[in-house]
Each structure stands twice: as structure tokens, then as C-alpha cells.
C-alpha positions as CSV (number, residue, x, y, z in Angstrom):
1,X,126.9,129.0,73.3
2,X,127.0,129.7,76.9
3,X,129.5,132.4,77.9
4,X,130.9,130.0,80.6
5,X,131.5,127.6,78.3
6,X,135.3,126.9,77.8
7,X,135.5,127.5,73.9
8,X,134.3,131.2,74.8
9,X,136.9,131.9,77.0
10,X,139.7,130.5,74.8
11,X,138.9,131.6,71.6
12,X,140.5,134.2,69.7
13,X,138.7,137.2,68.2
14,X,136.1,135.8,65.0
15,X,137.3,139.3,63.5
16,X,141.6,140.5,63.9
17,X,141.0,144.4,65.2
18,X,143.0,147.2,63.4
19,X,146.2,147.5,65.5
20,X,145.3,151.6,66.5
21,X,147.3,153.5,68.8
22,X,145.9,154.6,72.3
23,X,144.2,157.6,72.0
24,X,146.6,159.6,74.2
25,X,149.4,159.1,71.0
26,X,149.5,160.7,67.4
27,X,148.6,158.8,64.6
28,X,150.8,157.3,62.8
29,X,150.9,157.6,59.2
30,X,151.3,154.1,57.2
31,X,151.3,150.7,58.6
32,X,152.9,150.2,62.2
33,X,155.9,147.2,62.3
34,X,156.2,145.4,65.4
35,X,159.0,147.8,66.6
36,X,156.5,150.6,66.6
37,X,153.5,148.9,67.8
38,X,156.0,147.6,71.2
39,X,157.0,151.0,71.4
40,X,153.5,152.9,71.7
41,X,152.7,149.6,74.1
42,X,155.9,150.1,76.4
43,X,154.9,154.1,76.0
44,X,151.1,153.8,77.4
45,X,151.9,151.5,80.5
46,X,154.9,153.7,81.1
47,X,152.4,156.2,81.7
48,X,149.9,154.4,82.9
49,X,152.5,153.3,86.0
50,X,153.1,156.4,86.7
51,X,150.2,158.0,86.6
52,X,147.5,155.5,87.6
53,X,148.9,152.9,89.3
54,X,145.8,151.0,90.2
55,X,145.1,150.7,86.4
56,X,148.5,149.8,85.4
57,X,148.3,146.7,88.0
58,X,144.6,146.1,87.0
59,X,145.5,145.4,83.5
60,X,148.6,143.5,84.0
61,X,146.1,140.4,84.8
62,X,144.7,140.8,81.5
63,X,147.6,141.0,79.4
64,X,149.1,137.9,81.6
65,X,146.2,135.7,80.5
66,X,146.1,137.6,76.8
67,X,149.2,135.9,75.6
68,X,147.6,132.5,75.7
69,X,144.6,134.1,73.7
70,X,142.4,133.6,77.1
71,X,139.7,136.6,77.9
72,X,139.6,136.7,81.7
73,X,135.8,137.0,83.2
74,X,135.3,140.3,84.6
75,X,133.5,138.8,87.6
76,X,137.2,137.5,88.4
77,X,139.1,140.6,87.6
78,X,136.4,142.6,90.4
79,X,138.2,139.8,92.9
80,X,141.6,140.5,91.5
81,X,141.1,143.9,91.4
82,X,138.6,145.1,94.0
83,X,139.2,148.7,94.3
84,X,139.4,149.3,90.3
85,X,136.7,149.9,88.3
86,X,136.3,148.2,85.3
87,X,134.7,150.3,82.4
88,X,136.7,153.4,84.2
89,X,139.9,151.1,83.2
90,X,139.1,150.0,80.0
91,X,138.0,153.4,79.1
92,X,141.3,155.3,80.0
93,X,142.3,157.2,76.8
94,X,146.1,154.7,77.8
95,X,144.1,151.4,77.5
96,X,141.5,151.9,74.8
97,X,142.4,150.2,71.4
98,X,144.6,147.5,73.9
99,X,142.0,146.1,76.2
100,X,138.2,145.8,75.6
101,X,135.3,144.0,76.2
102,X,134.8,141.1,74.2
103,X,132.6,142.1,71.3
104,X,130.7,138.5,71.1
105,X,130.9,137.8,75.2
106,X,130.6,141.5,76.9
107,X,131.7,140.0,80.3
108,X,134.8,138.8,78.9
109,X,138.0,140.9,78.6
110,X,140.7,140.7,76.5
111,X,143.9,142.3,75.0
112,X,143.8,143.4,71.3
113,X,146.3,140.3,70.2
114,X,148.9,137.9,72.1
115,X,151.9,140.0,70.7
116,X,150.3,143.0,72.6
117,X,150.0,141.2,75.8
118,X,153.4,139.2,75.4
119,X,154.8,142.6,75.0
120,X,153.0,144.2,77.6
121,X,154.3,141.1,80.2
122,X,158.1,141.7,79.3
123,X,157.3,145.5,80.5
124,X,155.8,144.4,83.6
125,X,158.3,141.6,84.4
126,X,155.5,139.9,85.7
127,X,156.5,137.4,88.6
128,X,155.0,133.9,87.1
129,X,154.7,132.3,90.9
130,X,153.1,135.5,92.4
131,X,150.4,135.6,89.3
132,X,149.4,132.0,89.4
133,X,149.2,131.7,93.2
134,X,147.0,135.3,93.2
135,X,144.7,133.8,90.2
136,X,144.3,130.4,92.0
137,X,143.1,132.6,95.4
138,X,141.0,134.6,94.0
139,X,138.5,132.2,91.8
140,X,135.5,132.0,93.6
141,X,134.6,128.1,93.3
142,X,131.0,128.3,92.8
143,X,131.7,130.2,89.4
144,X,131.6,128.7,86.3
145,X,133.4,130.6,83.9
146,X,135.9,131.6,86.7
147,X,137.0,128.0,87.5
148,X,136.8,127.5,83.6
149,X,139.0,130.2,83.2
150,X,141.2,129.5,85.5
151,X,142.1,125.5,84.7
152,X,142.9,126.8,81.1
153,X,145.1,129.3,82.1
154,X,147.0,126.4,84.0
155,X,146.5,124.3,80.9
156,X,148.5,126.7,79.1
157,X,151.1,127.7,81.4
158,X,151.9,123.8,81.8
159,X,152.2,123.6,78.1
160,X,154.4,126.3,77.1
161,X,156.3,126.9,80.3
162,X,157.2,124.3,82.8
163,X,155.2,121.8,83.6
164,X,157.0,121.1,86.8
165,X,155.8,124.7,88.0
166,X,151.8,123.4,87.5
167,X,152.5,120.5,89.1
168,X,154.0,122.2,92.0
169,X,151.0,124.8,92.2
170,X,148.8,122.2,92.1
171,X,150.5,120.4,94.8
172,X,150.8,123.7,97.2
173,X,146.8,124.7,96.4
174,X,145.7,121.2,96.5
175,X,142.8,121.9,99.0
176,X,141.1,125.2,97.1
177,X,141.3,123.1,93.7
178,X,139.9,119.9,95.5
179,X,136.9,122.4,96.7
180,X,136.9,124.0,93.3
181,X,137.1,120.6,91.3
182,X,133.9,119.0,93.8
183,X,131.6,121.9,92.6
184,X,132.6,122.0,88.8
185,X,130.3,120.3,85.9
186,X,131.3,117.1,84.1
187,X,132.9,118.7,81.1
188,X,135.0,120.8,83.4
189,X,135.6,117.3,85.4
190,X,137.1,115.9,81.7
191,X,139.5,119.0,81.8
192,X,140.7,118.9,85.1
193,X,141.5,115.4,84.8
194,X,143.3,116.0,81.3
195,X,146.0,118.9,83.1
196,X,146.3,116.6,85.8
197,X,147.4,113.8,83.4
198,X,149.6,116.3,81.7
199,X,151.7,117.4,84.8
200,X,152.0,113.1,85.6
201,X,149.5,112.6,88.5
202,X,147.8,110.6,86.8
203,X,146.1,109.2,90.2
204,X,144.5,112.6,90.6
205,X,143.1,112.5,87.0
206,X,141.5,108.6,87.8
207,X,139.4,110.6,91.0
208,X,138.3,113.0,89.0
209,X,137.4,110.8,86.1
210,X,135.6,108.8,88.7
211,X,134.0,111.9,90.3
212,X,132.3,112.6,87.4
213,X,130.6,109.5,87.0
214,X,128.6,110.2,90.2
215,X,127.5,113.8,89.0
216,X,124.6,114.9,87.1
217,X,125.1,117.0,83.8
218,X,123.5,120.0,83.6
219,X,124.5,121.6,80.3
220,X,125.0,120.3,76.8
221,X,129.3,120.1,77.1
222,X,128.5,118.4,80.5
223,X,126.1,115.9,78.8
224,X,128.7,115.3,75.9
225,X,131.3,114.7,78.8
226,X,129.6,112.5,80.6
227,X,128.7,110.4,77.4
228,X,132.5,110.1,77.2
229,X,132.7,109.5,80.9
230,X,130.8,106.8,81.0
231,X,131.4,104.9,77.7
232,X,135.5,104.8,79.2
233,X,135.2,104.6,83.3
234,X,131.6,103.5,84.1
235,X,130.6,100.4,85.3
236,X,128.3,98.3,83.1
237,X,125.3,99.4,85.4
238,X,126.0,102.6,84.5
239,X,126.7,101.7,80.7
240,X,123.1,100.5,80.8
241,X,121.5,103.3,82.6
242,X,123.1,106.2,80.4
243,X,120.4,105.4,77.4
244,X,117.1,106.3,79.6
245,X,119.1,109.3,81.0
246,X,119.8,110.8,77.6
247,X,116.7,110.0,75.6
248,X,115.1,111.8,78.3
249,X,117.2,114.9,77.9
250,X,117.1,114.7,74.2
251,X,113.0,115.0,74.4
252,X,113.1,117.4,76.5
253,X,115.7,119.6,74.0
254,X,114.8,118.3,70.5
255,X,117.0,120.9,69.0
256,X,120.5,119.6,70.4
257,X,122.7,117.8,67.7
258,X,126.1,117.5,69.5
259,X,124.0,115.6,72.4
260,X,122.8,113.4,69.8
261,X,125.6,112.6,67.9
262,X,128.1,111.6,70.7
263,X,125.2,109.4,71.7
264,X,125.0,107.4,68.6
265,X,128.7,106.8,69.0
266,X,127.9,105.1,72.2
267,X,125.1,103.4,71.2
268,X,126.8,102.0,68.4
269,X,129.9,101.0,70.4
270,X,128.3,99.9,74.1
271,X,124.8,99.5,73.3
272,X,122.3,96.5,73.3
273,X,120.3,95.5,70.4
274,X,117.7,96.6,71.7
275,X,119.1,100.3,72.7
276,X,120.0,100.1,68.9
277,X,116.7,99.4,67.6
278,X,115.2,101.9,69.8
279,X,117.8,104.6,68.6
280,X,117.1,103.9,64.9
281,X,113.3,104.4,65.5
282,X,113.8,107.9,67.7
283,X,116.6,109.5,65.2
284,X,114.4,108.5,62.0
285,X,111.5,110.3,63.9
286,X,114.1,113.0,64.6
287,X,114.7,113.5,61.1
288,X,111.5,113.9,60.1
289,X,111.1,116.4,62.4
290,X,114.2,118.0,61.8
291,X,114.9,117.7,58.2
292,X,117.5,120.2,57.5
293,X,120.1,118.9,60.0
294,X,122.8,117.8,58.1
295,X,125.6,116.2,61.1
296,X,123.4,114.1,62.7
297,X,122.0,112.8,58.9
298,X,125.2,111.8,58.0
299,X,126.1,110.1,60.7
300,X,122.8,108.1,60.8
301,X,123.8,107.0,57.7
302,X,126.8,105.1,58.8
303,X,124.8,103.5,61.5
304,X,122.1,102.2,59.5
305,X,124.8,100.8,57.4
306,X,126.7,99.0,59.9
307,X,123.0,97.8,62.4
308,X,120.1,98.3,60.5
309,X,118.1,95.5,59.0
310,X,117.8,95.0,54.8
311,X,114.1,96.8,55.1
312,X,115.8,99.7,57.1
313,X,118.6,100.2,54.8
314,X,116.7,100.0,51.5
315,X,114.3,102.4,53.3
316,X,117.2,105.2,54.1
317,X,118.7,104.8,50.1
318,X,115.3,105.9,49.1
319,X,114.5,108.4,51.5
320,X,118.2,110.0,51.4
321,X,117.5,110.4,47.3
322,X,114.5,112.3,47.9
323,X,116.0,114.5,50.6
324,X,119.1,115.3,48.0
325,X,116.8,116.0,45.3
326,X,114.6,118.6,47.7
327,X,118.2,119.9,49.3
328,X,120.3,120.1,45.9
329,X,123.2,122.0,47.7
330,X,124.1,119.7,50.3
331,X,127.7,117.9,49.7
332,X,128.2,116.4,53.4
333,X,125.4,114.3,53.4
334,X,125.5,113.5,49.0
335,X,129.5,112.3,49.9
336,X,128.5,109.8,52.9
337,X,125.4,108.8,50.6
338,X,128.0,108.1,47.1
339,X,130.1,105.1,49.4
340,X,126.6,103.8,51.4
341,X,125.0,103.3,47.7
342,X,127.9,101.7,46.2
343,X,128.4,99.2,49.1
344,X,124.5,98.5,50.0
345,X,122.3,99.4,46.7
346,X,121.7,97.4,43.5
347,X,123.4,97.9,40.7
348,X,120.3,99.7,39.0
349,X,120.6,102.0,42.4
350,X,124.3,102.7,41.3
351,X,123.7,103.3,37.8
352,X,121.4,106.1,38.6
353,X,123.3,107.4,41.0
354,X,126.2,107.8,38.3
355,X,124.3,109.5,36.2
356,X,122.3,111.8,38.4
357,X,125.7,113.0,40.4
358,X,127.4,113.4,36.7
359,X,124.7,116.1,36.1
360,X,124.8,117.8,39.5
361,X,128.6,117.9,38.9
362,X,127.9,119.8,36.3
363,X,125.7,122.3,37.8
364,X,128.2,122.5,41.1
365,X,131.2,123.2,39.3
366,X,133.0,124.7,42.5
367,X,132.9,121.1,44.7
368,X,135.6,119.3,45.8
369,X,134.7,116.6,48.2
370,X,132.0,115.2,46.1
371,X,133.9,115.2,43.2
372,X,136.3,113.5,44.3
373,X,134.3,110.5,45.8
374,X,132.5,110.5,42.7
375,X,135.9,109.6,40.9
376,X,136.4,106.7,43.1
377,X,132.7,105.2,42.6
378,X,133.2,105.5,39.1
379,X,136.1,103.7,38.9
380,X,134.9,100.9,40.9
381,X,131.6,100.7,39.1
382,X,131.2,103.2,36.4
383,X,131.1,101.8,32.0
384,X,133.5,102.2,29.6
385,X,131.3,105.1,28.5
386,X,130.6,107.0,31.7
387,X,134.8,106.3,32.9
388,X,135.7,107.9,29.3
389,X,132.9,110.7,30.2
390,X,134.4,111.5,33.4
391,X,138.0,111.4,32.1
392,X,137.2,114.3,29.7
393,X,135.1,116.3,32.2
394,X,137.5,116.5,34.8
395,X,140.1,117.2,32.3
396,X,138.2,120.3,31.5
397,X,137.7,120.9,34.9
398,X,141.4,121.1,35.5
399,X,141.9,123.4,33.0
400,X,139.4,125.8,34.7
401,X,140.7,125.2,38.2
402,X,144.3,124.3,38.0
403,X,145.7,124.4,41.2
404,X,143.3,122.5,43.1
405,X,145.7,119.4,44.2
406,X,143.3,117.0,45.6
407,X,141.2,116.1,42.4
408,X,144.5,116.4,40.2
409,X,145.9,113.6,42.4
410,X,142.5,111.6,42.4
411,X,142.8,112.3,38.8
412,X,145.9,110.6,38.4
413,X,145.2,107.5,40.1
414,X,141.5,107.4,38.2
415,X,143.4,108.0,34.5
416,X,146.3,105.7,35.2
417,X,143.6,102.6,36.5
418,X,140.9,103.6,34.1
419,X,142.3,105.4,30.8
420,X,143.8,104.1,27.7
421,X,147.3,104.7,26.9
422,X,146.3,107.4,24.8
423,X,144.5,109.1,27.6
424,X,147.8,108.4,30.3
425,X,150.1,109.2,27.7
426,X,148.7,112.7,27.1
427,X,147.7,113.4,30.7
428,X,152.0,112.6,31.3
429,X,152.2,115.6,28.6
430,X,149.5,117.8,30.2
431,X,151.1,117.8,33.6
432,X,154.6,117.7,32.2
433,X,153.4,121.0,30.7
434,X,151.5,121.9,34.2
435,X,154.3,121.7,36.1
436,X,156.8,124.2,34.5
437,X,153.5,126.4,34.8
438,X,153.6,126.0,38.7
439,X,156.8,124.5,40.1
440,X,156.0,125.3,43.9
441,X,153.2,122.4,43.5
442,X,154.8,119.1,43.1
443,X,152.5,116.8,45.1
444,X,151.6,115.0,42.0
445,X,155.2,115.0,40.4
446,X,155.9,111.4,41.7
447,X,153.1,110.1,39.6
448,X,154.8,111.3,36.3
């Protein structure tokens, strides 16, 4: 992922961090509650303001943008802050434990947790106009991850403060974001357009939509975006030029899935029959080459389904069993490839395909999602023998997982359309029984 990217800057730590106190404080013995964790937080900028005040106003950028989860670049907290440096602040004995360095994305910095910075901003009583307008000022606009940064921060303001006030900071910095929006990428384009939508100039968001029909992607988000771009704004000569574009790309970075997909979904909705057959013919070779991928599989799947010729499709059935039986684990692809067989193979095809899932059932004992499309194919097409088979089988599977609600309520529906009365009118008892056991779970109650 690149570090500029905005899912790195608005993502919250993979790992929670042990709430520690500052070094400069005692330990505390036993958990800390929120009283005492706002208390040591009040205690170390107290200090911190009084004893190094460059720090203490250093910081307060970070916690602002910490309480919307956002780590700020350091490139733009050296412009916020010129005169600080930053490992000097971060290492203060009053910071450390509060404020670090990303531990995924080093040149990112953020606060411990939003509680901490939340806390840390009622100290401060941060002045919300000065702190936008000073952000907005200092992004350099030939920075990525800066005017990333800095149009999600204004995303989240607008959403859980005032939207008025964005749309008003918008309006007063309206030419530093037109410079800043001209240089950004087409997946920044997308968001841009999106916060102007959400503060109602939706005017402004058309431009920039249009804008970024006119500029060339130059990462993977902005080659996602500008699939999206074009498939809802472009022209139909751009419509028709977007295939050569991306097929280039795509050979030159054979590894890229989320490219790929998005442009299957476009293919499949604005594409020519020819751009179709051509697709077909470069993902089946992709596959081959790439036989482990498992999204772009599934989806291919569908497509086949819905464009490819009789030859095609009976071609994928067999080729899909083969790659199930040399990748036994897989669920994703095995559920897409239950509903294709039952709707598109013979009735030999679906026989086998009852029995052969029955006995990986068996040997998976922990899946859900294909157990419970396998319910609904055999139910549609399954015997007397293999319905009666299944009906006892996921009976016992019940009993060793009861609380799993999904196949319980597939259950139902697949005992009270398939079962005899013998079967319903015990299962009534069973959950009858089931449901004194666990009265917080009544999802299924209704079908007693």
C-alpha cells in the first residue's frame, strides 16, 4: 500500500497499544478508568505548557487530527511546526506512550487512541477556525499524502461538526484548494468531489468529476477512480477508449487484482461484445498465470455466466472442479461455483456436486458460508435420500455448534420445505428446548 494512499492515513492502529503513562508519572498499579487516564493526560500537557511550550503547541496539531483517527504526515507537521523538531517531540519523557510514529507508516504520526486526543483538545480549547484555516495554509499542494490528509480531515470535521463551517472554509480558501485540487490524482479527484457534494455545492463536485476525466492515473486507487470516473461522467469516446488504456496497464502490472476487477465491472456494464470477448480471453490467460487469486476467480465466474458462450461456460464448470479439488480450502470461490453449477450444469454435473460438497462438509466442519449455500442447492435439487442426509447432518452439526444463527435459520426454512412432519415436529421440540438454553438469541423464535 502506498503510504500516501488515503486508507493509510485514516486507518486506526491494526494492534490497540497498552494505555501506559508518560514516563515522567508513577505507575499505576491495576487497570487505569478513563478518569485516571484524562487525568495523567490533562497532567503531562500541563507540564508540557509550561515547560516547553513549542512542544505543547507542536502536538496540539496531532491530537486535533487524532480524534478522527487521522495520523498527520510528518512532512506537514515540519510546515506546521517549523522550529520543532520532531523525534526531539515525540521523544519527551511528557509525550512518549501518547504520540508516536506510526508503527506500519513511520512518516505518519498519531495519538495513542481518539479518547486521548479528544481529551487532550478539551485541555487545549483548541480554536476550530484558527486550526482549519492554519492546516489548509500550510499543505504544500504538490504533496500527496499532505493534500490527502488534509481533505479527510475536512471530510470529518463536516461530518461530525458543522457542515456549514466546511462549506464556509471552503468558500474563503477557494483559490489554495482550486490549486491544490488541479495537481491531485484521480482517486483524490473522487474525494474532493464527494466533501464538496456533502457541504451542497454540488456544482463544484461536477468540475471536479469532470477534471478528472481529462487526467492520467498514475497509481492503482487513481486507476480504480478513474474506471469509476469514466463509466458515470465520460463521454462514449471516452467509454470506448478506457479498454486499450487499461489492458495496457494491466500487462504492464500483471499482479494488480483491484485494477482488474473494477474493470470487469465496466466491461460487463459499458462494454462492446467485442471488449467482452477480448476480456474473457485475457482474464482466462490471467488465471492460468495466476492460479491462486481467488477475487478476481470469483468474479469471472459471474461473468462467464451472464456473457460467455455454451463452449466457454461448460469449459469454466470443468476447470473450476479441478481447481477446487487442487485448492481443497477455498470457500469463496466453492460458494460462487455451488449457484453457477445449479443454474448452468447438467443434472449429472449437480449430482456430483452434491455429493462431493457432502464429503468436504464433512471434512470442513468449521464453514459457514458454504454450508449454508449447500442447504439451498439441496433443497432445490437434492433426493429424498441426500435431503434426509443433510437434515440429520446439520442436526448434528447444531448440536456441536449451537449458537451459530445463520445455518440454524437456513435450517429452518430447509426442515420446514423439505422434512417430514416427524422431522418439523421434533426440530419445533429441539429448539423449543434450545431456546430456554439461550434466551438472548431469538432470531429464529418466529419460525417456531
Amino acid at each position: 500500500m502506498n503510504e500516501d494512499s488515503n486508507s493509510t492515513i485514516k486507518s486506526p492502529l491494526n494492534q490497540p497499544r497498552t494505555l501506559l503513562p508518560p514516563e515522567h508519572l508513577s505507575p499505576m498499579v491495576g487497570p487505569m478508568s478513563e478518569d485516571d487516564f484524562t487525568s495523567i493526560v490533562h497532567e503531562s500537557l500541563s507540564m508540557l505548557q509550561s515547560s516547553h511550550q513549542q512542544i505543547y503547541q507542536f502536538c496540539e496539531y496531532i491530537y486535533f487530527a487524532g480524534q478522527y483517527e487521522l495520523a498527520i504526515p510528518e512532512s506537514l507537521l515540519a510546515q506546521l511546526s517549523p522550529n520543532n523538531t520532531i523525534d526531539a517531540a515525540l521523544n519527551n519523557p511528557v509525550n512518549r506512550n501518547l504520540v508516536f510514529r506510526d508503527i506500519n507508516f513511520p512518516t505518519l504520526i498519531r495519538t495513542i487512541s481518539p479518547l486521548v486526543a479528544r481529551t487532550a483538545i478539551r485541555f487545549y480549547h483548541s480554536d476550530l477556525y484558527q486550526l482549519i484555516r492554519t492546516y489548509i495554509d500550510a499543505t504544500s499542494i504538490d504533496r500527496r499524502e499532505q493534500r490527502t490528509f488534509l481533505q479527510r480531515l475536512l471530510e470529518y470535521v463536516a461530518r461530525e461538526t458543522s457542515l456549514p463551517f466546511i462549506h464556509q472554509m471552503l468558500f474563503e480558501h477557494e483559490q489554495k484548494l482550486q490549486a491544490l485540487i488541479t495537481t491531485c490524482g484521480n482517486a483524490e479527484l473522487m474525494n474532493w468531489a464527494q466533501l464538496y457534494t456533502m457541504v451542497g455545492d454540488i456544482n463544484k463536485a461536477e468540475q471536479i468529476m469532470q477534471q478528472g476525466l481529462y487526467r492520467f492515473p498514475e497509481t492503482e486507487l487513481d486507476w480504480v477512480a478513474a474506471i469509476k470516473q469514466t463509466e458515470q461522467k465520460g463521454s462514449a469516446e471516452q467509454k470506448s477508449a478506457l479498454p486499450g488504456k487499461v489492458t495496457a496497464w494491466l500487462a504492464a502490472n500483471p499482479q494488480d487484482t483491484n485494477v482488474r476487477h473494477a474493470y470487469i465491472g465496466f466491461i460487463e456494464r459499458q462494454g462492446t461484445l467485442t471488449d467482452i470477448s477480448h476480456l474473457i480471453q485475457e482474464t482466462a490467460q490471467w488465471l492460468n498465470a495466476n492460479p491462486q487469486n481467488v477475487n478476481v476467480r470469483q468474479i469471472y465466474l459471474k461473468f462467464i455466466e451472464h456473457w460467455g458462450t455454451a463452449e466457454q461456460l461448460a469449459d469454466l464448470l470443468q476447470a473450476t472442479g479441478q481447481w477446487l479439488l487442487d485448492n481443497p480450502d477455498d470457500t469463496q470461490v466453492r460458494q460462487t461455483y455451488l449457484g453457477l453449477v445449479e443454474r448452468a450444469g447438467t443434472a449429472a454435473d449437480i449430482a456430483h456436486l452434491i455429493e462431493q460438497t457432502f464429503d468436504w462438509l464433512s471434512s470442513h466442519p468449521e464453514d459457514v458460508h458454504v454450508r449454508q449455500a449447500y442447504l439451498s442447492l439441496v433443497e432445490r435439487c437434492g433426493t429424498a435420500e441426500q435431503i434426509s442426509r443433510l437434515i440429520e447432518a446439520t442436526a448434528d452439526w447444531l448440536l456441536e455448534h449451537p449458537l451459530n444463527p445463520n445455518i440454524r435459520q437456513a435450517y429452518f426454512k430447509f426442515v420446514e420445505h423439505c422434512g417430514t412432519h416427524e422431522q418439523t415436529t421434533a426440530l419445533l421440540t429441539d429448539t423449543a428446548h434450545w431456546l430456554t438454553l439461550n434466551p438472548r438469541i431469538a432470531m429464529c423464535a418466529r419460525y417456531i
